[in-house]
C-alpha positions as CSV (number, residue, x, y, z in Angstrom):
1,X,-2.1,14.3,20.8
2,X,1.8,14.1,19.9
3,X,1.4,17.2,18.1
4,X,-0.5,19.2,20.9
5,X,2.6,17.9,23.2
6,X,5.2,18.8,21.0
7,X,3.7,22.1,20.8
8,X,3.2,22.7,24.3
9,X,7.4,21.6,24.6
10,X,8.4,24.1,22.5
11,X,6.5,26.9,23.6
12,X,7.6,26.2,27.2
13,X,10.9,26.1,26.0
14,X,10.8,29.4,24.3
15,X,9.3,30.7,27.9
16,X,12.1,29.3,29.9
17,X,14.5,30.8,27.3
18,X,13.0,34.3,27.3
19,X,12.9,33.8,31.2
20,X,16.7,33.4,31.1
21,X,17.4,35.6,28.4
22,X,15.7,38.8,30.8
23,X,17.3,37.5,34.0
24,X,20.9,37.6,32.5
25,X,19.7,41.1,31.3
26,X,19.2,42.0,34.5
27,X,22.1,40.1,36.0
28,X,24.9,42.0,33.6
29,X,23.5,45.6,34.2
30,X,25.8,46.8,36.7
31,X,28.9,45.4,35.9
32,X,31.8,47.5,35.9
33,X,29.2,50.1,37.5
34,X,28.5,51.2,34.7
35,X,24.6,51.1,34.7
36,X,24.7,52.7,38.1
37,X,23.3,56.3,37.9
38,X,25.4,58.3,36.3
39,X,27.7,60.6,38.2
40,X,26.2,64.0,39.1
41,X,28.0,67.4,37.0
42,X,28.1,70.3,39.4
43,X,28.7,73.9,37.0
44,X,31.0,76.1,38.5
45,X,31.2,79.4,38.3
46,X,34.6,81.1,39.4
47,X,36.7,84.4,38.4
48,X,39.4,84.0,35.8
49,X,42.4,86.4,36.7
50,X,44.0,85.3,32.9
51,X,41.1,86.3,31.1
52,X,39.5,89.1,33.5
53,X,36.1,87.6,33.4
54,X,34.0,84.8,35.5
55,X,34.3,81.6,33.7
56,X,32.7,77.8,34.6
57,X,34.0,74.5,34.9
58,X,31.9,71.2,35.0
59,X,33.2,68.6,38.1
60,X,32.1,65.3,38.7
61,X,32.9,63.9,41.4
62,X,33.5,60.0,42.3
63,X,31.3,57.5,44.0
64,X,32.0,58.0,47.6
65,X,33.8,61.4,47.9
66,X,31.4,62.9,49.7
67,X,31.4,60.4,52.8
68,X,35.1,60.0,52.3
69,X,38.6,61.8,53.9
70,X,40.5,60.8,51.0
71,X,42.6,63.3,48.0
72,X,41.8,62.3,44.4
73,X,43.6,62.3,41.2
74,X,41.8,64.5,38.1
75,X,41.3,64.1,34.9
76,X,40.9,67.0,33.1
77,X,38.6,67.3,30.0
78,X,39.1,69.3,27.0
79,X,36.5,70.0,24.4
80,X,36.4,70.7,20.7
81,X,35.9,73.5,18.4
82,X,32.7,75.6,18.4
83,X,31.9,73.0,21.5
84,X,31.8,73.7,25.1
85,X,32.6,71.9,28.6
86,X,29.1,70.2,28.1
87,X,30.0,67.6,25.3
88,X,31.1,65.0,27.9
89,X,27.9,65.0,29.4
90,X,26.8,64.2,26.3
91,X,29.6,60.9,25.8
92,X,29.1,58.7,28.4
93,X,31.7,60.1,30.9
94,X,29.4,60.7,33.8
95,X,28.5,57.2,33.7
96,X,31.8,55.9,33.0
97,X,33.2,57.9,36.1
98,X,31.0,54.9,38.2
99,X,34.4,52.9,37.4
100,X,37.1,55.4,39.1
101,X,38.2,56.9,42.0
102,X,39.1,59.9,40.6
103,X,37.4,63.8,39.8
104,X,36.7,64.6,36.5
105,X,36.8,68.6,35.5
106,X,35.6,69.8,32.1
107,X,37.1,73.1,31.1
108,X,35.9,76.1,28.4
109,X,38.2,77.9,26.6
110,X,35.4,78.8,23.6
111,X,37.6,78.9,20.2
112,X,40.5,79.9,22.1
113,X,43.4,76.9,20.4
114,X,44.0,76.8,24.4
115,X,46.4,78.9,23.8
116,X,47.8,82.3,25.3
117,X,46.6,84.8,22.1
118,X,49.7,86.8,21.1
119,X,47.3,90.4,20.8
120,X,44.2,90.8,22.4
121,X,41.2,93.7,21.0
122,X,38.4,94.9,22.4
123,X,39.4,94.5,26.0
124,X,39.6,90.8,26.3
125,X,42.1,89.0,28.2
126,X,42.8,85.9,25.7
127,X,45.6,83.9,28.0
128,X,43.7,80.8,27.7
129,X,46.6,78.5,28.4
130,X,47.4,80.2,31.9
131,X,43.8,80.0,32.3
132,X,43.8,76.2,32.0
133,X,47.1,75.5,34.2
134,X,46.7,78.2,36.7
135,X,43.2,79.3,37.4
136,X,41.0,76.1,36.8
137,X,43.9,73.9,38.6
138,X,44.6,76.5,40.9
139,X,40.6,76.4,41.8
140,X,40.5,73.0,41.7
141,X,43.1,72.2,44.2
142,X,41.7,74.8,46.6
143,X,38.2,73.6,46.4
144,X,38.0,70.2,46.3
145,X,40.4,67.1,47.6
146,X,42.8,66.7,44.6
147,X,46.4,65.2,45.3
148,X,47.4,68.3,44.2
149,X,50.9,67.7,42.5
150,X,51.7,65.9,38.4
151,X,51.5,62.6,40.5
152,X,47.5,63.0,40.7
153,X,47.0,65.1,37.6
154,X,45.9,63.8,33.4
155,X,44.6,66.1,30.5
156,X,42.9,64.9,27.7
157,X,40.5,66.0,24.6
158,X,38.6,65.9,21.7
159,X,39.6,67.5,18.4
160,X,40.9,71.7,19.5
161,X,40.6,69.6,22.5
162,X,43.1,67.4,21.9
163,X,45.5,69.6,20.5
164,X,45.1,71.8,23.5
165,X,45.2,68.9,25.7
166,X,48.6,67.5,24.0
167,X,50.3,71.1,23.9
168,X,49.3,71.9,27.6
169,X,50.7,68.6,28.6
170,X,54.1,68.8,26.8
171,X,54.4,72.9,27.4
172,X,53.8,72.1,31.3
173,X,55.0,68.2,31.8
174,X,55.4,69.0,35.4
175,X,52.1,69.4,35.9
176,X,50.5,66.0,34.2
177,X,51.9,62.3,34.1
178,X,49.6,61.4,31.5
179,X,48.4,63.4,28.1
180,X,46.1,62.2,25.5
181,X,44.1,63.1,22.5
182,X,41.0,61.9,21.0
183,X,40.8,62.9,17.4
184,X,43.2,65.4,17.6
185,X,44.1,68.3,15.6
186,X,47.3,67.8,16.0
187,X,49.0,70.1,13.2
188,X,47.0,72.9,14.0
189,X,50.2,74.4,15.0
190,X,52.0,73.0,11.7
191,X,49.5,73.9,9.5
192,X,49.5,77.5,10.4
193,X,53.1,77.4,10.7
194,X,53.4,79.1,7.0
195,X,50.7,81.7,6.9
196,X,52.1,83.2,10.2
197,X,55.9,82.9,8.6
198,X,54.5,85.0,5.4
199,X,53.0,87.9,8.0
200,X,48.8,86.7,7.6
201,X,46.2,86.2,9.8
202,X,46.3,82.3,11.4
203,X,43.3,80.0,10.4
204,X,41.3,79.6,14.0
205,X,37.3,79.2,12.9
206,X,35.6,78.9,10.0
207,X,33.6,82.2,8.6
208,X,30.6,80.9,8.3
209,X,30.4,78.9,12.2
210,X,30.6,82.7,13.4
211,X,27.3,83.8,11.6
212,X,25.5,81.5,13.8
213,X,23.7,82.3,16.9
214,X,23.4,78.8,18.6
215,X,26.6,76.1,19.9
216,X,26.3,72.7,20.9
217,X,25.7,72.1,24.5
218,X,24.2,75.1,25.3
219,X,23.8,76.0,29.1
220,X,27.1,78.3,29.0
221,X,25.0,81.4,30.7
222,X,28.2,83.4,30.8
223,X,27.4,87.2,29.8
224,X,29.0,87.6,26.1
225,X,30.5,84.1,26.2
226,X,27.7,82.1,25.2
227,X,27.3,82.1,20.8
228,X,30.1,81.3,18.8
229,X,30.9,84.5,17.8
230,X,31.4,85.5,21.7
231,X,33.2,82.3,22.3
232,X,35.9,83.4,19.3
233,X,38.8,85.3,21.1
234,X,39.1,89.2,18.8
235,X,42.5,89.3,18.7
236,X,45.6,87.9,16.8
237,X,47.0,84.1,17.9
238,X,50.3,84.3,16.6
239,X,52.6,87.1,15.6
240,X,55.5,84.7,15.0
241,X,56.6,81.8,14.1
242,X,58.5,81.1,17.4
243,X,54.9,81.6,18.9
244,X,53.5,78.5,16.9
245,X,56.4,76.4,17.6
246,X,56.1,77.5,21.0
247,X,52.7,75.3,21.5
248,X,53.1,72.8,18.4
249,X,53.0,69.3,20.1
250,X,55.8,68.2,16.9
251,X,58.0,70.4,18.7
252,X,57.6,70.4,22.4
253,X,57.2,66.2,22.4
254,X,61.3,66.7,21.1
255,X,62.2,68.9,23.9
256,X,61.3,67.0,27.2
257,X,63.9,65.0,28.5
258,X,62.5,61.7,28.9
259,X,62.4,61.2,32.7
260,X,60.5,64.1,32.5
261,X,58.2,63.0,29.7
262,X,54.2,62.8,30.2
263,X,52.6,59.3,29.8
264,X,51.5,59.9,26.0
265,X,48.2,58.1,24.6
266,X,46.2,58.9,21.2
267,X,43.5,57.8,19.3
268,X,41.6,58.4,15.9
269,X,39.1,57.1,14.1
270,X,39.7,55.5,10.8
271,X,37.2,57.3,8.6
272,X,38.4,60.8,10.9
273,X,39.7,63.0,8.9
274,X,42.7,64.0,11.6
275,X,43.8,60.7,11.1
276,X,46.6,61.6,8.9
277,X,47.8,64.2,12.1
278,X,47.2,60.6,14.4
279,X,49.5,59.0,12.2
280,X,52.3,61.2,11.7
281,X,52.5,62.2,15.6
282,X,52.8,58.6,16.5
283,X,55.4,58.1,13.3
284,X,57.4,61.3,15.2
285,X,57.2,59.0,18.7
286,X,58.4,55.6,17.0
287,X,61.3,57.3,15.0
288,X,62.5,58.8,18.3
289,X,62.0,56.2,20.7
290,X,58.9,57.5,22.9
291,X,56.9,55.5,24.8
292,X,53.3,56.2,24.1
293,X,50.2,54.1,23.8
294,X,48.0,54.6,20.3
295,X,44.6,53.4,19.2
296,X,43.2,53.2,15.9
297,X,39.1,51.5,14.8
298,X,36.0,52.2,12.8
299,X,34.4,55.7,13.5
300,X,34.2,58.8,12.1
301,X,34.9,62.7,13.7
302,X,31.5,62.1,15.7
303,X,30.2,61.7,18.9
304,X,29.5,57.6,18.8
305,X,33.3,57.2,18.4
306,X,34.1,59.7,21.2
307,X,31.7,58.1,23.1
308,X,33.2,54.8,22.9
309,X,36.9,55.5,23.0
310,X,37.0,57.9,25.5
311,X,35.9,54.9,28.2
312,X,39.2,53.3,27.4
313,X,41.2,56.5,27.7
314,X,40.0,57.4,30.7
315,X,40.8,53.4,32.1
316,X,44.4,54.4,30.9
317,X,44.7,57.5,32.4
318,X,43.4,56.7,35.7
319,X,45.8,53.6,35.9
320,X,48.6,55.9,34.9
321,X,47.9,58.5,37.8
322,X,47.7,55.6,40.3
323,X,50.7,54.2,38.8
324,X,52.7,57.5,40.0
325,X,50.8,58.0,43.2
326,X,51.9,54.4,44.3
327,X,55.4,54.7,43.2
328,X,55.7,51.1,43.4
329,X,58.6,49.6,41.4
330,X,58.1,45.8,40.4
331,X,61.7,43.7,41.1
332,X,62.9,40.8,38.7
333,X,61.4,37.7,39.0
334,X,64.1,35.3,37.7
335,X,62.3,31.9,37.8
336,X,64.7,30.0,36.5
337,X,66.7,31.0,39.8
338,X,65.0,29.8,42.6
């Protein structure tokens, strides 16, 4: 009998616990709004005047904007090499976006650097910087309630991404307070700095990426714009040096004067192999006294660490914009005074 009751203790222990154990499941769900629906990505098709061809965008759009009056900061999203706008999809940013008030836009620029190409063949139109900071913004303004000004405006990528992201930023610092990078490739710039100075070719895709027919993230549905091949600009990058230290973050992070500086924030994973470019950008900050905010843990040059980090950039960039739309300046709190 004492061993029936015992028994039936423990099982309706182990009940009660499981009971608890779903209903704090349940209860945690939707905290930080993250397990509400994800955000909805609209694909945008518009005209590019820089590269003479249409071109699409990916915007999100906050929880609210619709039944809402009010202008919203953006965050724009730069992807990687042979990638497209779609990797964020693919990362969790629709989902976080449940967290911020502010419009997310994913930009293409295929295998571009994000960079204005010093030649152009075959009839393209390879000005993918002025793309970036005049046509997309330029669209984005027009179309949709932005606070259209630096105030309301962050870049930030992945990889090319990230290089493009940091030289866009510090090449136009009046139009972003914030810049960031996630797994940069920093010394892109650097490391073609040579082969340009001895009169070759820069390095801008592997050989063997351009043999294949499929990219990641497909659903690109632009007419000669969709395999990797089509998504390489035909053309020459650089013809100069002075053109690669023209959009070399190592450079242009020297040249701002510091009231004019962009918010600065990068990140790397420690078994990335950018990490070295991580580490010697944020060496370049320290030895010159630049304020910037840096982030290094476990993960490889993969999606799961993307994924992961790119919640916390886009927290930092968010509170960064509101920071400059609120203009509020804290006064000294001398305690000891009062």
């Amino acid at each position: 009998m004492q061993h029936i009751v015992r028994f039936s203790l423990i099982f309706l222990l182990l009940v009660i616990g499981c009971e608890k154990s779903t209903q704090s499941s349940e209860g945690i769900n939707t905290i930080g709004h993250i397990g509400l629906e994800a955000r909805s990505s609209t694909l945008v098709k518009f005209f590019s005047n820089a590269l003479q061809r249409d071109m699409h965008i990916n915007v999100m759009l906050p929880r609210g904007y619709e039944e809402s009056e009010a202008r919203y900061p953006v965050l724009y999203l730069c992807h990687g090499l042979t990638s497209n706008l779609h990797e964020f999809e693919h990362i969790g940013v629709p989902e976080y976006l449940n967290r911020f008030d502010m419009i997310v836009v994913t930009v293409d620029v295929g295998n571009s650097w994000y960079v204005n190409w010093a030649e152009s063949a075959e009839d393209e139109h390879n000005n993918f910087s002025d793309h970036v900071t005049q046509d997309i913004i330029g669209y984005v303004d027009k179309h949709y309630r932005s606070i259209a000004d630096r105030r309301g405006r962050a870049i930030n990528g992945i990889s090319m991404g990230g290089f493009g992201a940091m030289s866009l930023g510090l090449s136009y610092p009046e139009l972003f307070c914030s810049v960031a990078s996630h797994s940069g490739a920093l010394k892109y710039a650097a490391g073609v700095r040579a082969s340009v100075a001895k009169g070759e070719d820069a390095w801008v895709i592997w050989p063997q990426a351009l043999e294949d027919t499929v990219t990641r993230y497909r659903g690109i549905d632009i007419e000669d714009f969709s395999t990797i091949r089509d998504r390489t600009p035909r053309g020459k990058i650089f013809n100069n040096i002075a053109q690669v230290d023209a959009v070399d973050p190592f450079t242009l992070v020297l040249q701002i004067p510091e009231e004019k500086l962009p918010h600065i924030y990068i990140d790397c994973g420690l078994e990335d192999g950018l990490m070295v470019a991580a580490k010697e950008f944020m060496q370049l900050l320290m030895d010159n006294d630049i304020p910037f905010q840096y982030g290094q843990s476990a993960g490889r040059h993969e999606e799961d660490y993307w994924g992961r980090e790119i919640n916390v950039s886009m927290a930092v960039q968010y509170a960064v914009m509101l920071r400059n739309i609120w203009g509020r300046e804290f006064e000294i709190y001398d305690a000891w005074s009062k």
